[in-house]
DRENDO-1510 file (C-alpha; in Angstrom, 1 decimal, always signed):
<recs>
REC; n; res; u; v; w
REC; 1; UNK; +0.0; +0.0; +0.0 .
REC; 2; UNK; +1.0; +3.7; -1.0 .
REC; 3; UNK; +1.6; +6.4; +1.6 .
REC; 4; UNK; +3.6; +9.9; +1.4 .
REC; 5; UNK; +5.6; +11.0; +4.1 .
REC; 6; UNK; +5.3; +14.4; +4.7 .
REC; 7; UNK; +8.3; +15.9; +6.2 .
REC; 8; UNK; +8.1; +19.2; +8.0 .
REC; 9; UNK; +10.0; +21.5; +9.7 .
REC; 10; UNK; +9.9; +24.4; +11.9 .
REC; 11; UNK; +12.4; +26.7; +10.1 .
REC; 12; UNK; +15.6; +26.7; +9.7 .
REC; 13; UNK; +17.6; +24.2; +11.4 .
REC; 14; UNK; +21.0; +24.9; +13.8 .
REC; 15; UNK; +24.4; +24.0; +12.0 .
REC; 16; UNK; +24.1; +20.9; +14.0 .
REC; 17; UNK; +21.1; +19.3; +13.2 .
REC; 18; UNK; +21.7; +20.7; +9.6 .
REC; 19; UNK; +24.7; +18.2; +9.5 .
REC; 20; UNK; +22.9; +15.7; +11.4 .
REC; 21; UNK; +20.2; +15.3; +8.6 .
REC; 22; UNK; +22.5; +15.7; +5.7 .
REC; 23; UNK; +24.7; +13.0; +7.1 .
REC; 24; UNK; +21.9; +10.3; +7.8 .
REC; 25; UNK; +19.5; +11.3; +5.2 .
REC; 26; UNK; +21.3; +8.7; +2.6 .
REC; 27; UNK; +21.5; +5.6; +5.4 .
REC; 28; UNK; +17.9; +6.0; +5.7 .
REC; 29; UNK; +17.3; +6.3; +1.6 .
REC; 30; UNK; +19.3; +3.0; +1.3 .
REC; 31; UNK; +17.4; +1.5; +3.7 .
REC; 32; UNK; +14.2; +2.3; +1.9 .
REC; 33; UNK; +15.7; +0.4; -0.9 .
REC; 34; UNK; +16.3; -2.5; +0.7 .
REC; 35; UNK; +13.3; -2.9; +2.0 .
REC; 36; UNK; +11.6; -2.4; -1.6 .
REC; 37; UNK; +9.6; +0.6; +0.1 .
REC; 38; UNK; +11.4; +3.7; -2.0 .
REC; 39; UNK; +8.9; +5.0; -4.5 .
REC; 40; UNK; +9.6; +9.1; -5.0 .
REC; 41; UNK; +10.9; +11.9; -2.7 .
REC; 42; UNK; +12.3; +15.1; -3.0 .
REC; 43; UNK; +13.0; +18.2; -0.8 .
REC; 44; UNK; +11.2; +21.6; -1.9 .
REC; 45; UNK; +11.8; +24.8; -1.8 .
REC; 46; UNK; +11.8; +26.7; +1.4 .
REC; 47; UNK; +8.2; +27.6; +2.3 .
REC; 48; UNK; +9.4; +31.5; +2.1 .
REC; 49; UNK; +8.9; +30.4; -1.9 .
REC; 50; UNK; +5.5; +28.9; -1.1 .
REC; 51; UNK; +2.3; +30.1; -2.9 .
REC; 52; UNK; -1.3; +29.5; -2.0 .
REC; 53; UNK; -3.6; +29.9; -4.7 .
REC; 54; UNK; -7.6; +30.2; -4.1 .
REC; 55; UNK; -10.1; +31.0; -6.8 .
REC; 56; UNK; -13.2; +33.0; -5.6 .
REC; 57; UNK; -16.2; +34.9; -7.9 .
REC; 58; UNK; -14.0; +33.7; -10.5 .
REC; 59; UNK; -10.7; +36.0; -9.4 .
REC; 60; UNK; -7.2; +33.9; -8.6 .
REC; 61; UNK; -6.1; +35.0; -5.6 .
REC; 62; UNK; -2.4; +34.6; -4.7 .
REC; 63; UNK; -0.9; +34.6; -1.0 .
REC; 64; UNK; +2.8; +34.0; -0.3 .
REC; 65; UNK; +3.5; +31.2; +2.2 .
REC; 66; UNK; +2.0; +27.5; +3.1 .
REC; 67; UNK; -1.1; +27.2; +3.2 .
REC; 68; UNK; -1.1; +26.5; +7.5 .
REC; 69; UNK; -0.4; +29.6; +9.1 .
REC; 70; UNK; +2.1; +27.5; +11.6 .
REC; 71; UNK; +5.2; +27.5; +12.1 .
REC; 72; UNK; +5.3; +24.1; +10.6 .
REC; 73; UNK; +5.6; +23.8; +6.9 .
REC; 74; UNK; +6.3; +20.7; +4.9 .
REC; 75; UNK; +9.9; +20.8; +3.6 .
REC; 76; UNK; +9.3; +17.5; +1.7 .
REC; 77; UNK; +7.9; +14.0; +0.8 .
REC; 78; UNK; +8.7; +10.9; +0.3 .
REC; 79; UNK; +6.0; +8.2; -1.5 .
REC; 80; UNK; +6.4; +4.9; +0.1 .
REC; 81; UNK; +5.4; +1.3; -0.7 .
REC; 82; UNK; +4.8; -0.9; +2.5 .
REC; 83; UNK; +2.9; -3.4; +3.9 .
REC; 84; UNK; +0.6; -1.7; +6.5 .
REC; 85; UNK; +0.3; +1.7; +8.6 .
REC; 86; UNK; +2.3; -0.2; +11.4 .
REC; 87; UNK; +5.8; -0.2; +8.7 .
REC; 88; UNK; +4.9; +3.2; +7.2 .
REC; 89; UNK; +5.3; +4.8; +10.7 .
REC; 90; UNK; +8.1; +2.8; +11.6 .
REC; 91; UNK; +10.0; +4.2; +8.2 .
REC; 92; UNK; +9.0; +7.6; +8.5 .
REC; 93; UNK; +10.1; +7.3; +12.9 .
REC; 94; UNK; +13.9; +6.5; +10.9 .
REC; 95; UNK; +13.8; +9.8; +9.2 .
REC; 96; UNK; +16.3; +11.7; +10.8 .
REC; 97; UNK; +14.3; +14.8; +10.7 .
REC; 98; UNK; +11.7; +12.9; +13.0 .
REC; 99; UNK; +14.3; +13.2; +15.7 .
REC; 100; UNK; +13.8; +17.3; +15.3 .
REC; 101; UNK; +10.5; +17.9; +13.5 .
REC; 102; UNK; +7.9; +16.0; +12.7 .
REC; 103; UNK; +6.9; +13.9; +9.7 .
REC; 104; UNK; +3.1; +13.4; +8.6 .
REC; 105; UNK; +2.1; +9.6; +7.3 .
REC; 106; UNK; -0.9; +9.8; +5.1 .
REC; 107; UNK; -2.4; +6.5; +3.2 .
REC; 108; UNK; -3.4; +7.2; -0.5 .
REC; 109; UNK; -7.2; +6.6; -1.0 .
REC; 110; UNK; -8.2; +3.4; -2.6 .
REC; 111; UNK; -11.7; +3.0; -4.6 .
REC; 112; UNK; -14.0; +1.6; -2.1 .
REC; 113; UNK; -12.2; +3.3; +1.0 .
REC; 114; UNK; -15.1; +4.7; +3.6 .
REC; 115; UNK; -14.0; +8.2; +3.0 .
REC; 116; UNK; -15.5; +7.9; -0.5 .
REC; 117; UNK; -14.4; +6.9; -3.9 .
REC; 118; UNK; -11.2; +8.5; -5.0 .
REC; 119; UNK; -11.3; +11.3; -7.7 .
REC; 120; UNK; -8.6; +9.8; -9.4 .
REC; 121; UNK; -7.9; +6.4; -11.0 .
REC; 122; UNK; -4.7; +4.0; -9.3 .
REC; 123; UNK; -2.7; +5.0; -12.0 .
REC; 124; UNK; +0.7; +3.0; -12.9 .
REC; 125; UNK; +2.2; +0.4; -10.6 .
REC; 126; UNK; +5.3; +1.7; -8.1 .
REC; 127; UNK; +8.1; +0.9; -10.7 .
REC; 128; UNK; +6.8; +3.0; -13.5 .
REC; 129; UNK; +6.2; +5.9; -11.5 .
REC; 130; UNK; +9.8; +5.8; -10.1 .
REC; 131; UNK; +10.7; +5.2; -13.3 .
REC; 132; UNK; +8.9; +8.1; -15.0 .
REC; 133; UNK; +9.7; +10.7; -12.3 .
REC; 134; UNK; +12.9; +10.2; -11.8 .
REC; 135; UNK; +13.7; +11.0; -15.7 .
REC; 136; UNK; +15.7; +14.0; -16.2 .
REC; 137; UNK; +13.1; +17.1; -16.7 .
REC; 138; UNK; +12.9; +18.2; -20.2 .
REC; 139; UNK; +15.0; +21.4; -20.8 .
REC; 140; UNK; +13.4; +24.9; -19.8 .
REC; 141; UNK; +10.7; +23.0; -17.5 .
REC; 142; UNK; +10.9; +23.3; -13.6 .
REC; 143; UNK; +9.3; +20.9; -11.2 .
REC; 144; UNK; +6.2; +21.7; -8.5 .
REC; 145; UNK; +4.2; +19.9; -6.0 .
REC; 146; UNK; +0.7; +20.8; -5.9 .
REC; 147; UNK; -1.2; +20.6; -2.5 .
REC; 148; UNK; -4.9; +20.3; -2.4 .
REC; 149; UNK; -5.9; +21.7; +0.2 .
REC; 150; UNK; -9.3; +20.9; +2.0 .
REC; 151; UNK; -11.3; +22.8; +5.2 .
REC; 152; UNK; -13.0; +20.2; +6.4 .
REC; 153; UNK; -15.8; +21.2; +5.8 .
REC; 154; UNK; -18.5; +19.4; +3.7 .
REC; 155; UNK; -19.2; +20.8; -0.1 .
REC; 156; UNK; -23.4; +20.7; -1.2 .
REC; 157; UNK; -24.3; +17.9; -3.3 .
REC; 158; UNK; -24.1; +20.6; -5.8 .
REC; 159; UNK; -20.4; +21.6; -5.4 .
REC; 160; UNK; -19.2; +18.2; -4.8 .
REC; 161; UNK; -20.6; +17.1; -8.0 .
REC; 162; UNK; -19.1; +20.4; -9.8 .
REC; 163; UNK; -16.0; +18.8; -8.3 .
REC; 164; UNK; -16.3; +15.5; -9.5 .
REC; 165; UNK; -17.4; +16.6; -12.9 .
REC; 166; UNK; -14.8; +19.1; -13.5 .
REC; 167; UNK; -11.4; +18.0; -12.2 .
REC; 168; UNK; -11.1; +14.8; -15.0 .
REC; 169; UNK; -11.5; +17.9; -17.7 .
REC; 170; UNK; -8.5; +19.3; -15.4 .
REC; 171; UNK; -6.7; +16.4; -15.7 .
REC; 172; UNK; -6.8; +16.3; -19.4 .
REC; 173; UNK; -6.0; +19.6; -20.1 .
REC; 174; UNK; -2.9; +19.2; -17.8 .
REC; 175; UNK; -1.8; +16.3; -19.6 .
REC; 176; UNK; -2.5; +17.8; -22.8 .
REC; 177; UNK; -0.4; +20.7; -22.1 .
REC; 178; UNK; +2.3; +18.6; -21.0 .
REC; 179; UNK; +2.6; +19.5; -17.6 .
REC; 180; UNK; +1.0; +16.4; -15.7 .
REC; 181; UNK; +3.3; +13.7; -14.1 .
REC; 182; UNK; +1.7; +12.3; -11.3 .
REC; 183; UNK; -1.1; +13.1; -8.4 .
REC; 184; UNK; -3.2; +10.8; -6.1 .
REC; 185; UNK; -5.9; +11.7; -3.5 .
REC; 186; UNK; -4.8; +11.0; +0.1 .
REC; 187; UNK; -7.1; +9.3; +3.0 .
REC; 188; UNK; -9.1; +11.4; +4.5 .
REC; 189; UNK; -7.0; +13.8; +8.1 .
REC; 190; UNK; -8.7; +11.1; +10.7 .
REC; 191; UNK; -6.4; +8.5; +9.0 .
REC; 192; UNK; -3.1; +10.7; +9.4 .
REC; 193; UNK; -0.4; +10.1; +12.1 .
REC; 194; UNK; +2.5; +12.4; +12.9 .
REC; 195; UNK; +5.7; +10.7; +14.2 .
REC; 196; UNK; +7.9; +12.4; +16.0 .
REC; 197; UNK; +11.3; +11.1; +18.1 .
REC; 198; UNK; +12.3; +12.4; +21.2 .
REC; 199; UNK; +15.2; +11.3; +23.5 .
REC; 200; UNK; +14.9; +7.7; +21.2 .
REC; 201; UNK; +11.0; +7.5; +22.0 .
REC; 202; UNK; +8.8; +7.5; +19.3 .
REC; 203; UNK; +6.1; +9.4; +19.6 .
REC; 204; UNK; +2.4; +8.7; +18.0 .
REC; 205; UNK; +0.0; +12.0; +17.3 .
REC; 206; UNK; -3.5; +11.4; +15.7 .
REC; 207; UNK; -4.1; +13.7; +12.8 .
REC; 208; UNK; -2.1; +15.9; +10.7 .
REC; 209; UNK; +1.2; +17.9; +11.8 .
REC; 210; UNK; -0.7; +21.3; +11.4 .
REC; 211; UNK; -3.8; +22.0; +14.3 .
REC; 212; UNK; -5.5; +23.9; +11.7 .
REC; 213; UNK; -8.5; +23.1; +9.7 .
REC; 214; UNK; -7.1; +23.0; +6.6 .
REC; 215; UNK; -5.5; +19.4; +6.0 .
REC; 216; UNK; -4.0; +17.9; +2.5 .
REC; 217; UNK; -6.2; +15.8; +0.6 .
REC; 218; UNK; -4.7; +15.4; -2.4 .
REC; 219; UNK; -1.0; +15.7; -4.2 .
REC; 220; UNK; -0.2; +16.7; -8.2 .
REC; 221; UNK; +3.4; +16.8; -9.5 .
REC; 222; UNK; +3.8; +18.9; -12.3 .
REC; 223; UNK; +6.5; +20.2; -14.9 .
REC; 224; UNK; +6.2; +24.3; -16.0 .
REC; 225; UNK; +8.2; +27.0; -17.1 .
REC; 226; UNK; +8.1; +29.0; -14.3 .
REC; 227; UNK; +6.2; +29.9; -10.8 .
REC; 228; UNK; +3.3; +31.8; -12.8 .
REC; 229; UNK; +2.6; +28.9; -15.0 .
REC; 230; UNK; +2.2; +26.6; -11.9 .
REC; 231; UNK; -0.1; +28.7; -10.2 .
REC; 232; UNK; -2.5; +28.9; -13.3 .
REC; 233; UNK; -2.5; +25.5; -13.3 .
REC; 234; UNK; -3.3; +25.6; -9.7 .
REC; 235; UNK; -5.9; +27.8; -10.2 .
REC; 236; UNK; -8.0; +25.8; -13.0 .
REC; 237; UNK; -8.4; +22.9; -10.2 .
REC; 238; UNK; -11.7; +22.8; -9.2 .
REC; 239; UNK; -10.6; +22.5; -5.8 .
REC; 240; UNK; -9.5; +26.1; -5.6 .
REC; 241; UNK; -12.7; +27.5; -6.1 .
REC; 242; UNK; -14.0; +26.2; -3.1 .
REC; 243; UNK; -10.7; +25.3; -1.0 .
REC; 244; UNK; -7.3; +25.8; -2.0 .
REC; 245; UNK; -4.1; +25.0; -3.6 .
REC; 246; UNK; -0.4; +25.3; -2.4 .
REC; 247; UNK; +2.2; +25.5; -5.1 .
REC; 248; UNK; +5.3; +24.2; -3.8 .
REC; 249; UNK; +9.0; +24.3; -6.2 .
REC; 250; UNK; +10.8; +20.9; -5.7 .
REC; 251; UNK; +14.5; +22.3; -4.6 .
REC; 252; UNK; +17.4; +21.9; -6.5 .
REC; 253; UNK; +19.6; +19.0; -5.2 .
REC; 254; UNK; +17.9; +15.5; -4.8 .
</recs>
């Protein structure tokens, strides 16, 4: 089963737990791949670089930052492939950044899940996604995470169906324009779990890292020529008409 890791941070880090994570941050990727469980991961761009992107009365509304007003922001992600929640919190307690911040475990929603049929279809197996993501980025293009971002609170039959309706058209016209490269809808915020490690304890929170309403539901990665390109695609999703987007640069180095 599929989860991403969201990894988060509180700022910026001392020298010391700077080198800390940079050291142990490639014992802990080889160990993914031993265990089969690597899929794709990549830092972003500090959240300073963040945009949140929200659609209303049919004007795109741009704010700098995440889109949690926290101190916590997610610095990356990693999509893993593992047997149960038990291993996925087990691999994301490892991180070495649990042992300073925090990282969010998230299933991906399956067709038939209680939180409702996903939006989206499984898409490719784990190998042809690494595969296809971990291809060199065609020339001029930069890399961006899309977060869909949710309130919690219920859409009307009506908006939910505009939804549903509108965001395979959304799809398409990102594939078409050659920006699409892969996006999954995430279990709903009761199924997250935060893991943090403290003094070599590993400690369990229900729910995601921010105490805000606003949660993740959803992930896109996409491929653009540039910030403003990203955030129109961010603002034709049908989610930011009624919620709202966070467009996220994947950072240079690996």
């Amino acid at each position: 089963m599929n989860y991403l890791l969201m990894v988060c941070s509180d700022g910026v880090p001392t020298d010391e737990k700077a080198a800390a994570m940079e050291r142990e941050i490639p014992a802990w990727l080889e160990s993914l791949s031993r265990r089969g469980a690597d899929v794709y991961g990549h830092v972003l761009k500090p959240a300073s670089a963040a945009r949140t992107v929200r659609v209303r009365d049919g004007e795109t509304l741009v704010s700098d930052g995440p889109f949690a007003e926290t101190k916590e922001f997610i610095g990356g992600f990693d999509i893993i492939d593992c047997a149960d929640l038990d291993e996925a919190i087990a691999i994301a307690a490892e991180h070495p950044v649990a042992r300073f911040h925090a990282v969010e475990v998230r299933p991906f929603l399956r067709r038939g899940d209680d939180q409702g049929p996903t939006v989206c279809d499984p898409g490719p197996a784990d190998a042809a996604v690494a595969t296809m993501l971990r291809a060199p980025i065609a020339d001029g293009a930069r890399r961006f995470l899309l977060l869909m971002c949710l309130d919690g609170i219920p859409e009307s039959d009506a908006e939910e169906a505009a939804i549903e309706r509108d965001i395979g058209s959304w799809a398409q016209e990102t594939e078409r324009q050659g920006a699409a490269r892969y996006g999954h809808a995430l279990a709903g915020a009761a199924t997250a779990t935060t893991v943090r490690v403290r003094d070599g304890e590993t400690l369990l929170t229900d729910g995601p890292f921010a105490e805000t309403k606003e949660y993740v539901g959803g992930f896109d990665i996409i491929d653009c020529a540039d910030v403003d390109e990203a955030i129109a695609v961010a603002a034709r999703h049908p989610l930011a008409r009624y919620h709202c987007v966070e467009v996220r640069e994947f950072a240079d180095e690996d």
